[in-house]
C-alpha positions as CSV (number, residue, x, y, z in Angstrom):
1,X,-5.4,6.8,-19.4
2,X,-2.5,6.1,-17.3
3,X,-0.7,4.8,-14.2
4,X,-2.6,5.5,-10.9
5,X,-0.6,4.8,-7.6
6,X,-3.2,4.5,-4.8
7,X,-1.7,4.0,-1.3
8,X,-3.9,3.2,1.6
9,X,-2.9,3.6,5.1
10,X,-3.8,1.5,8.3
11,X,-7.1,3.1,9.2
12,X,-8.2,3.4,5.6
13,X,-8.4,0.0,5.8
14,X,-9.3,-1.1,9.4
15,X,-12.1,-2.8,8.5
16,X,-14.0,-4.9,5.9
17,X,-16.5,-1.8,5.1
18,X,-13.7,0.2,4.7
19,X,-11.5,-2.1,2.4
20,X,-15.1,-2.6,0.3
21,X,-14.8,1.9,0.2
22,X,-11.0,1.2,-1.2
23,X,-12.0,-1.4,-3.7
24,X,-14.8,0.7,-5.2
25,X,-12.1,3.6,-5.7
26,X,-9.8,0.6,-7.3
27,X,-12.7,-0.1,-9.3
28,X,-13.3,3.6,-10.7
29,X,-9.7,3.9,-11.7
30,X,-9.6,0.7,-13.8
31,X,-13.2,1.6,-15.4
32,X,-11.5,4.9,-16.5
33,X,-8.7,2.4,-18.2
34,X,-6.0,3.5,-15.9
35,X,-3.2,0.7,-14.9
36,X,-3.6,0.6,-11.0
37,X,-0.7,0.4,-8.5
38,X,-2.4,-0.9,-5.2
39,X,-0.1,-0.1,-1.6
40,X,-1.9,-0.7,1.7
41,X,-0.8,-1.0,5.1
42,X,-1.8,-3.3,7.5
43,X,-4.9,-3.0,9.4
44,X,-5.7,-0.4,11.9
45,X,-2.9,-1.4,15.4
46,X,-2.4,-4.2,13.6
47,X,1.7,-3.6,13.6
48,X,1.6,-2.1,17.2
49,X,0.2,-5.5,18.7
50,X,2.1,-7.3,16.6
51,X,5.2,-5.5,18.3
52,X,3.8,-6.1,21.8
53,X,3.3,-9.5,21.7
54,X,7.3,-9.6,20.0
55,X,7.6,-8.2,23.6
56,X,5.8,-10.3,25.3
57,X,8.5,-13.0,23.9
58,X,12.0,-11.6,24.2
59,X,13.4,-8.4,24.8
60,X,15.8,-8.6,22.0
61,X,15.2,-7.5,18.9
62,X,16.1,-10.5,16.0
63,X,16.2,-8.4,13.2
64,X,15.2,-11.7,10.5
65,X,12.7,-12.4,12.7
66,X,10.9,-8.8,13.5
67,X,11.3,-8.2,9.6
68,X,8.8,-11.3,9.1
69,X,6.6,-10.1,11.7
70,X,5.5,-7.2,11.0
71,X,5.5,-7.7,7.3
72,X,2.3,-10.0,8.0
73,X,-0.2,-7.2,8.6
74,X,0.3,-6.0,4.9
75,X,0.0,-9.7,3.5
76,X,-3.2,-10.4,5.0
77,X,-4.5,-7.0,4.0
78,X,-3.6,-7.2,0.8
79,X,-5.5,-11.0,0.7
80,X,-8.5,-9.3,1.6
81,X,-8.5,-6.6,-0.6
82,X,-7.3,-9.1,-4.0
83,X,-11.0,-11.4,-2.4
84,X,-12.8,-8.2,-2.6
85,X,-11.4,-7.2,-6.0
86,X,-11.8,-10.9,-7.4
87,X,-15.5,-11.3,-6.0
88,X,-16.5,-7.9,-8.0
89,X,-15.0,-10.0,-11.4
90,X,-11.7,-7.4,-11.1
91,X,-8.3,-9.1,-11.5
């Protein structure tokens, strides 16, 4: 028993079938009564469109404003993954 940190990069999770892969290794780690620390990144290019579109806009960089942008892709990961975890009873 202890404290597992699991990080999951972009195209570990690019997918739904992938993010069901991550929440069954979630899953083993809490059935072996370790605490679980979950980090994920966002989704596959999520970040890099995210940028291009920013271009798209402007060509100046608003610091504030890039921060909240590409902090999205980890958010909605994340949501996904906590839907997953909560449909398989696993808070």
């Amino acid at each position: 028993m202890g404290i597992i940190v699991q990080k999951f990069g972009g195209s570990s999770v690019a997918d739904i079938e992938k993010l069901k892969l991550v929440s069954e290794h979630i899953i083993k780690e809490v059935e072996n009564n370790n605490q679980v620390v979950v980090v994920v990144s966002a989704q596959g290019k999520t970040t890099d469109r995210l940028i291009a579109e920013e271009k798209e806009i402007t060509k100046k960089i608003y610091p504030r404003e890039h921060d909240a942008l590409v902090s999205v892709g980890e958010q909605i990961t994340i949501s996904k993954l906590a839907m997953l975890l909560n449909s398989k009873n696993y808070k």
